[in-house]
C-alpha positions, -999 to 999 in steps of 0.1 A, spaced: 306 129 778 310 155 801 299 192 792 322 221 800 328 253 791 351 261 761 366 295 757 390 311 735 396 301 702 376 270 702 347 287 713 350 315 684 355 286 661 318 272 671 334 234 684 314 213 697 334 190 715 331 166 685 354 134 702 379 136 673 396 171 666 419 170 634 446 197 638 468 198 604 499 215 605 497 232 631 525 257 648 543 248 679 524 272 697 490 260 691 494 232 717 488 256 747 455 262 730 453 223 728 458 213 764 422 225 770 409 194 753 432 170 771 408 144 782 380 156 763 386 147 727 410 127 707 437 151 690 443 138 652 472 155 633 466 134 599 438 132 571 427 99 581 389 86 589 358 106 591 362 144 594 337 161 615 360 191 629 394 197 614 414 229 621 441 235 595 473 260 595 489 268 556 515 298 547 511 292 510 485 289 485 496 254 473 492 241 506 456 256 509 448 237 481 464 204 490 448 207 524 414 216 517 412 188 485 429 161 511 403 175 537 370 180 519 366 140 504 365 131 544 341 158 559 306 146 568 273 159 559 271 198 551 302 211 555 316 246 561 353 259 555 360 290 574 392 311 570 407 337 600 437 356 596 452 379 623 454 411 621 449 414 581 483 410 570 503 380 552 509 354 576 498 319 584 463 311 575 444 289 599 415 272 582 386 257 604 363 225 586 337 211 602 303 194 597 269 198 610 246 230 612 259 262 618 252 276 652 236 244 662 243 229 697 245 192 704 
């Protein structure tokens, strides 16, 4: 596979250009940030197969719970959920999963 540079959101959410990127529920808007990965990974939008990076958008707490138990069966290997909400206030919650080492490179 070809290396590039990512910036913007993928890079702050430490992805690794894993070939399959699960995006779950994600907001209209999101695509723009998606069409930096055209060509470079597969773009899933459904709990199905192996998990290695899943980014996941909820408003409620129900749906953080359905996602993360529908999500966390799949993940591989040591796992890390990470949570980042905009400006502090009650909104939509985008939840990053992924697999692997922290801060590794590969």
């Amino acid at each position: 596979m070809t290396h590039f540079i990512l910036a913007g959101i993928f890079k702050k959410l430490n992805y690794k250009v894993q070939p399959v990127l699960h995006v779950l529920q994600a907001p209209e808007s999101f695509n723009n940030q998606l069409s930096v990965l055209e060509g470079k990974a597969n773009i899933e939008r459904h709990v199905i197969g192996e998990i290695h990076f899943a980014i996941g958008f909820v408003q409620l707490t129900d749906k953080l719970d359905q996602m993360v138990h529908a999500v966390a069966p799949k993940l591989l290997g040591e796992s890390y959920l990470l949570d980042h909400l905009s400006g502090g206030h009650i909104g939509k919650l985008c939840l990053t999963f992924y697999s692997g080492q922290m801060g590794s490179h590969g």
